[in-house]
C-alpha positions in Angstrom: -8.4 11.0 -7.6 -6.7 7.7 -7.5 -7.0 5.9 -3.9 -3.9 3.4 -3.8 -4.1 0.0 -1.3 -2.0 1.3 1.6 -1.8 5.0 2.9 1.5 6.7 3.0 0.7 10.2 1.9 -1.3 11.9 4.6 -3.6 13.5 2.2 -4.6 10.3 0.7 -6.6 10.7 4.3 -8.7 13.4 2.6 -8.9 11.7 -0.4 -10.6 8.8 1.3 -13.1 10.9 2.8 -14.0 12.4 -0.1 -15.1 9.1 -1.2 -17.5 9.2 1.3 -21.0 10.3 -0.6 -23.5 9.1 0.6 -25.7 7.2 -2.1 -29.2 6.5 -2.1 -30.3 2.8 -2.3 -33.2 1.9 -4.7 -35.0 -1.3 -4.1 -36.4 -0.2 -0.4 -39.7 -1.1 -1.8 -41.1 -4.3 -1.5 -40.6 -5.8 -4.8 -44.4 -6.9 -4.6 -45.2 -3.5 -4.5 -42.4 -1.5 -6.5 -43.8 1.1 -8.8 -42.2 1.6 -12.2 -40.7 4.6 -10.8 -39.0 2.5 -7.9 -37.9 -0.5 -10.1 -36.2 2.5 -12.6 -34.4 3.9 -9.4 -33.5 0.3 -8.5 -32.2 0.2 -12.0 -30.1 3.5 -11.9 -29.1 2.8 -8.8 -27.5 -0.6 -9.8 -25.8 1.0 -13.0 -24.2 3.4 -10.3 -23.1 0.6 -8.6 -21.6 -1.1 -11.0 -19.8 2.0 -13.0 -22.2 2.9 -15.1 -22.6 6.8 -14.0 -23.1 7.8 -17.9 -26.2 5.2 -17.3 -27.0 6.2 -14.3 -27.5 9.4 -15.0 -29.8 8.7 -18.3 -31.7 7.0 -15.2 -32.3 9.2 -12.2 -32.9 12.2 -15.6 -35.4 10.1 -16.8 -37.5 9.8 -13.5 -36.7 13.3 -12.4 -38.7 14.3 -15.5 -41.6 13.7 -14.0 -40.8 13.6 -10.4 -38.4 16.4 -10.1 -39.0 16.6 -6.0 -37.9 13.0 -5.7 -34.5 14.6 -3.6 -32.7 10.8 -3.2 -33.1 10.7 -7.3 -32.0 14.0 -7.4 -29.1 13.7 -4.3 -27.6 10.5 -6.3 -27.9 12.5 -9.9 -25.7 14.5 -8.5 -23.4 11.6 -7.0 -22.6 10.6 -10.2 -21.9 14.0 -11.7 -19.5 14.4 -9.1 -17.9 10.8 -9.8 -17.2 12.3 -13.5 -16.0 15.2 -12.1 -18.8 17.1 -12.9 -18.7 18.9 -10.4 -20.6 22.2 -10.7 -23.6 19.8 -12.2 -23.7 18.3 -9.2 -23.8 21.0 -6.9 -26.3 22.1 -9.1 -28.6 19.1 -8.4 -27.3 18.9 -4.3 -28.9 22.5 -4.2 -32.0 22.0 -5.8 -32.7 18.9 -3.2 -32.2 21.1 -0.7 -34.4 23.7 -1.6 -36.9 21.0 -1.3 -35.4 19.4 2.1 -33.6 22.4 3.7 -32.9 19.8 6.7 -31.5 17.1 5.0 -27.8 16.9 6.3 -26.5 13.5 4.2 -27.6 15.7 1.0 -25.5 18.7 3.2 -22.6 16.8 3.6 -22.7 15.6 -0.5 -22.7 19.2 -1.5 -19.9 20.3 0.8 -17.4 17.2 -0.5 -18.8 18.6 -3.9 -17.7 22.2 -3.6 -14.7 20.8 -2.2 -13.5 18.7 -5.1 -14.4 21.6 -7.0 -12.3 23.7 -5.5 -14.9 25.9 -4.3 -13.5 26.0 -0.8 -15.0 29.2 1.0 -18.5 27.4 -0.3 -17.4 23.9 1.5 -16.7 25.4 4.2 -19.9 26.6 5.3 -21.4 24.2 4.1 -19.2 22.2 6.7 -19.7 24.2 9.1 -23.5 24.0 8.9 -23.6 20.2 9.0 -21.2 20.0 12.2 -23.1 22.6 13.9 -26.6 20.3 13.0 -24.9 16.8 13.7 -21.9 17.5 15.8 -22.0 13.5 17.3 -22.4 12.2 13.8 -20.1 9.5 12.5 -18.8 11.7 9.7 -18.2 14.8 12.3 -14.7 13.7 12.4 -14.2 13.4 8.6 -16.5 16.5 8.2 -13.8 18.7 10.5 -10.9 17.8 8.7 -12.2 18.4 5.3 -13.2 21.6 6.8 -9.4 22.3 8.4 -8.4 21.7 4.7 -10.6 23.7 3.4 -9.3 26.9 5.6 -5.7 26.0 5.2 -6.6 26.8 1.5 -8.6 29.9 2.3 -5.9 31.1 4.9 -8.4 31.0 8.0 -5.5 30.0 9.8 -6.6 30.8 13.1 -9.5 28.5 12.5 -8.0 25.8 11.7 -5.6 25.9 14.7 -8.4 26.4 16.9 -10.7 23.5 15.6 -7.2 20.9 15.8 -5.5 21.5 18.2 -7.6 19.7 20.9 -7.9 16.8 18.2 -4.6 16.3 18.0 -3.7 16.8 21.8 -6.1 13.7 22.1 -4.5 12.3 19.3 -1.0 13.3 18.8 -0.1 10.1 16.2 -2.9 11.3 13.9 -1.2 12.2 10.4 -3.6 14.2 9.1 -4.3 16.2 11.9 -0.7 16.6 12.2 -0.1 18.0 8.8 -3.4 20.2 8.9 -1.9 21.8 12.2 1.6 21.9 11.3 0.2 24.1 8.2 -2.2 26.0 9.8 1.0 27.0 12.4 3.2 27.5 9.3 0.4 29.7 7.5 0.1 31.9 10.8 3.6 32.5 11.4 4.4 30.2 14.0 7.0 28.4 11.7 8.9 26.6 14.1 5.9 24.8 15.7 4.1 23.5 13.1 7.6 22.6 11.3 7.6 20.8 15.0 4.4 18.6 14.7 5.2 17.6 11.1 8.5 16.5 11.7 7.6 14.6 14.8 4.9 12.5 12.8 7.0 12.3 9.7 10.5 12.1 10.0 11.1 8.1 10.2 9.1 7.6 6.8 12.0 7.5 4.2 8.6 7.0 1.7 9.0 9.8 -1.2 5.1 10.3 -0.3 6.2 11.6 3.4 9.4 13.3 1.4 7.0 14.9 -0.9 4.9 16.2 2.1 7.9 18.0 3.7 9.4 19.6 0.8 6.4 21.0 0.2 6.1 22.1 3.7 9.8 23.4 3.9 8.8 25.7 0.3 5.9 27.0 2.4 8.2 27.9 4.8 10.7 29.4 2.3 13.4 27.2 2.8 13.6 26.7 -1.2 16.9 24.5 -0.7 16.5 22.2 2.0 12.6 21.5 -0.2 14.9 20.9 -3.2 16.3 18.1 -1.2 13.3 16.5 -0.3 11.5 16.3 -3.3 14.9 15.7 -5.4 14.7 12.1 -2.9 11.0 11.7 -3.8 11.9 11.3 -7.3 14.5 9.2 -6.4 12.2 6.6 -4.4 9.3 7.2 -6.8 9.9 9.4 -10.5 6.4 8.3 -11.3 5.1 9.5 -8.1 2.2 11.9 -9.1 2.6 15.8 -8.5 6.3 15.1 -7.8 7.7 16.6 -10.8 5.7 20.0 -10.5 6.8 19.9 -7.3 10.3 20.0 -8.5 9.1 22.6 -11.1 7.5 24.9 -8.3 10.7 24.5 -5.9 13.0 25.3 -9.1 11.3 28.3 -9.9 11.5 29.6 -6.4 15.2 29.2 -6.7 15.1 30.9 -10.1 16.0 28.3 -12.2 13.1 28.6 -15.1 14.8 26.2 -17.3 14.9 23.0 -15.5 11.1 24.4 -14.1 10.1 24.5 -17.4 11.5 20.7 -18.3 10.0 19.6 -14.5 6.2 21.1 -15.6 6.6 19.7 -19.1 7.2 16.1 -17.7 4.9 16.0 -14.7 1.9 16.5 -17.9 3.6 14.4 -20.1 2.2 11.4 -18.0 -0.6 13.5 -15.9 -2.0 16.1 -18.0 -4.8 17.7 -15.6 -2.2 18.7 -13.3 -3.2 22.3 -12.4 0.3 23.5 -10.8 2.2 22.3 -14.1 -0.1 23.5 -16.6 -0.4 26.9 -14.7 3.2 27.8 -14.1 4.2 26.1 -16.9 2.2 29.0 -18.7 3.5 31.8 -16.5 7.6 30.7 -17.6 6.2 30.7 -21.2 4.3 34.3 -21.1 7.4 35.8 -19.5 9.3 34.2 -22.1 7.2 36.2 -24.6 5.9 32.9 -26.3 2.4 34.0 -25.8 0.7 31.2 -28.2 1.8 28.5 -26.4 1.3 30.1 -22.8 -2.2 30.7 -23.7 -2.8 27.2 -24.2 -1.4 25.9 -20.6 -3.3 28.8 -19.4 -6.8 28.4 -20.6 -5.8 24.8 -19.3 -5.4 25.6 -15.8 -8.7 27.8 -15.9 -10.5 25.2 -17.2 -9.3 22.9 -14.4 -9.7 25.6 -11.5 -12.9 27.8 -12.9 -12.5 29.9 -10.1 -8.9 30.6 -9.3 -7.7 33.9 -9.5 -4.3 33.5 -11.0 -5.0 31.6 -14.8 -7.7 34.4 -15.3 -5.1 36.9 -14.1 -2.6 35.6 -16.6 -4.7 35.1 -19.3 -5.9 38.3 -19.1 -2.3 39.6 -19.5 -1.7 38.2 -22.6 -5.1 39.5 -24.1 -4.3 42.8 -23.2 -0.4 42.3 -24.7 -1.7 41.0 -27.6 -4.0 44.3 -28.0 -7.4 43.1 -27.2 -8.3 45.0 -24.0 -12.3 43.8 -24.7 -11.2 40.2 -23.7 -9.2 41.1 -20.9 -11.8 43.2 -19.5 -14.3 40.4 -18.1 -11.6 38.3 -17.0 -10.0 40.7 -14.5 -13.6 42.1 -13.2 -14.3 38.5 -12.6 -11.2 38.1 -10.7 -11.7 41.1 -8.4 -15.1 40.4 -8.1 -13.7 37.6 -5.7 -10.5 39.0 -4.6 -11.1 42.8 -3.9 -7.3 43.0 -2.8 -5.6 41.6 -5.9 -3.6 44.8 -6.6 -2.2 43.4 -9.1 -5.0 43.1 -11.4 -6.3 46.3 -10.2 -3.0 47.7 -11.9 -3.9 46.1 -15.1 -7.5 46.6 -15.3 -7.1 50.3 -15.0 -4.8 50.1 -17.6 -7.4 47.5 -19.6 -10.0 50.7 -18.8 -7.9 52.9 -20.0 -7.4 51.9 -23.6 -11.2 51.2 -23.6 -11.6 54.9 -23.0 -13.4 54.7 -20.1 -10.7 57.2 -18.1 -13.4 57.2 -15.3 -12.9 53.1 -15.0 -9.5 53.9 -14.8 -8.8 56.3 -12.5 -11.2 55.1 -10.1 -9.3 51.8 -10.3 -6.0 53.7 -10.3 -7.2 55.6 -6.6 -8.1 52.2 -5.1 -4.6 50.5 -6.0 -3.2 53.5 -4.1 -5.3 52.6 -1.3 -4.6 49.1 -1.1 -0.6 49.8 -1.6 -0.8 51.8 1.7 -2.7 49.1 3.7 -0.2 46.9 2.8 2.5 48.9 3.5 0.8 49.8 7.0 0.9 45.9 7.4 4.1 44.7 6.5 6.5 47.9 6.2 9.2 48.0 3.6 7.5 44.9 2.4 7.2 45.0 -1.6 4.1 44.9 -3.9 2.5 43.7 -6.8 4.3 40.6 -7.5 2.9 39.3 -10.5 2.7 35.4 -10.4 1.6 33.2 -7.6 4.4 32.4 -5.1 5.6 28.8 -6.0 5.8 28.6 -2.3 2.4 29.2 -1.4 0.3 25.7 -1.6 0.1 24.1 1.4 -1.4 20.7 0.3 0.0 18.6 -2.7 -3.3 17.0 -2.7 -4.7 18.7 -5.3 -2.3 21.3 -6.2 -4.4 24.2 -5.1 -2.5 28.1 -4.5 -3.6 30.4 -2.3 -2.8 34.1 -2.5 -0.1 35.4 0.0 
């Protein structure tokens, strides 16, 4: 995540934060009395320093071979996991320092902004919510809150997020982040008009195709496809290069139906930024509806790789397994999805069918019974509403941060 000299996208804010692990410094030994344990910290610490994280982490591996309790070794192992993007190796390591040091809230905080960049967000947010409730005057309380609003904006704890905010922002009305937090959480939990209210208010005088960005993507949220078509078509305009801009345009386009230019939109936001999860994801949705299953795969299995743990890559790849007659591969795929989203009745719908050309008719029918169930919940909650759509809304992302859907 690129930080740029002079914020003008509000979640730039976030990104800053995240920048805020806290490393261990080696060389608090007197040098007259450094062990050669302390003067190979000092070392790995400097190669962090400097760059050097492949270096580093040859370092702090090294001494945690034979001092594998040594938690600030261990804490800044897993600071420059995370600063390769390594992510689950470094929440590996933040975990195993706090089974040793249960208390130790900077090692706390390091795991949450790890789960966070992972995308692991129901995991940063208690995580979060431990260290605020253990430090609530800290200086990082602030930046700890609103990684946590973000993180239940994504998770749709909407209520939460309004209630942890909106005194924040009463104090502090001018606040962009804060703002745009808010205004989504408002947006998320119906109350369209006011949080369309406090993002417009903080926003609307920045002609910058960041700010123009930020409220297309909040008008798609709130289902005004065409006047978001607007906004992003004037972010391109001010900045084509702008990242995240074109699957912007891609996402709006396919809300308005238009698969075609979509599919151009995806295809250009990767030509120059090919981690994109949004384009690689969709992208692969237009292409398995289009029946060109090869190629989807591989835009798919993309986006999984990017986003381990969201629900709709799996979902889709497991689709085109079972098209392409191989139920076996589908199989662990959808159980891993509804292992984590119980309510996906879509995937219900499919893994019964999955189960049923395994032979296992019991599977199937008891999969079968509990889509039935689910339907009438639903139902029971939003009558004559329909079910079962089978793609993730291109409205639904709140944040064009990091290009992370949640399920409506």
């Amino acid at each position: 995540m690129a930080i740029v000299n002079r914020l003008q996208k509000v979640v730039l804010t976030i990104l800053l934060l995240l920048n805020g692990v806290v490393l261990f410094a080696g060389g608090a030994v007197a040098q007259n009395t450094q062990t050669d344990i302390d003067r190979a910290f000092d070392q790995a610490t400097q190669l962090h320093q400097a760059g050097d994280l492949e270096g580093a982490i040859r370092g702090y591996t090294s001494i945690l071979a034979k001092y594998p309790d040594r938690i600030d070794v261990r804490s800044n192992l897993g600071a420059a996991y995370s600063g390769l993007g390594r992510y689950e190796e470094a929440i590996e390591q933040y975990k195993r320092a706090l089974a040793v040091d249960s208390r130790n809230d900077t090692i706390r905080f390091n795991l949450s902004l790890a789960y966070y960049k992972a995308a692991w967000f129901s995991e940063a947010s208690v995580e979060l919510t431990r260290f605020l409730a253990a430090n609530p005057k800290s200086p990082q309380s602030l930046n700890a809150t609103v990684i946590l609003a973000d993180c239940q904006v994504r998770i749709g704890d909407y209520k939460k997020v309004i209630e942890l905010l909106s005194p924040i922002a009463d104090a502090d009305s001018a606040n962009r982040t804060v703002a745009y937090l808010l205004g989504s959480a408002l947006i998320g939990d119906n109350q369209i008009a006011k949080g369309q209210e406090i993002i417009d208010r903080v926003f609307r005088d920045d002609d910058s195709a960041e700010a123009r960005l930020l409220m297309g993507s909040m008008l798609l949220l709130a289902d005004e496809a065409q006047n978001a078509l607007k906004e992003v078509q004037r972010a391109i305009e001010l900045n084509p290069k702008l990242s995240s801009v074109q699957a912007w345009y891609g996402r709006v386009l396919m809300r308005l139906g238009d698969t075609e230019k979509a599919r151009i939109a995806f295809k250009t936001e990767l030509a120059s930024n090919p981690n994109d999860f949004d384009a690689n994801l969709y992208l692969g949705i237009i292409l398995r509806q289009d029946k060109q299953l090869d190629e989807a795969l591989t835009y798919l299995a993309k986006a999984s790789r990017l986003r381990p743990r969201e629900q709709y890559p799996r979902y889709h790849l497991a689709a085109i397994y079972a098209s392409a007659g191989k139920p076996e591969e589908a199989r662990p795929l959808l159980e891993g999805v509804l292992k984590e989203h119980e309510d996906f009745v879509e995937a219900r719908v499919l893994l019964a069918s999955v189960y049923y050309r395994l032979n296992r008719k019991e599977d199937g029918d008891r999969e079968k019974a509990i889509v039935e169930k689910l339907n009438v919940q639903q139902q029971n909650k939003q009558p004559g509403a329909q079910v079962g759509s089978q793609s993730p809304n291109p409205k639904s992302s709140p944040t064009p941060a990091d290009n992370t859907k949640q399920p409506e």
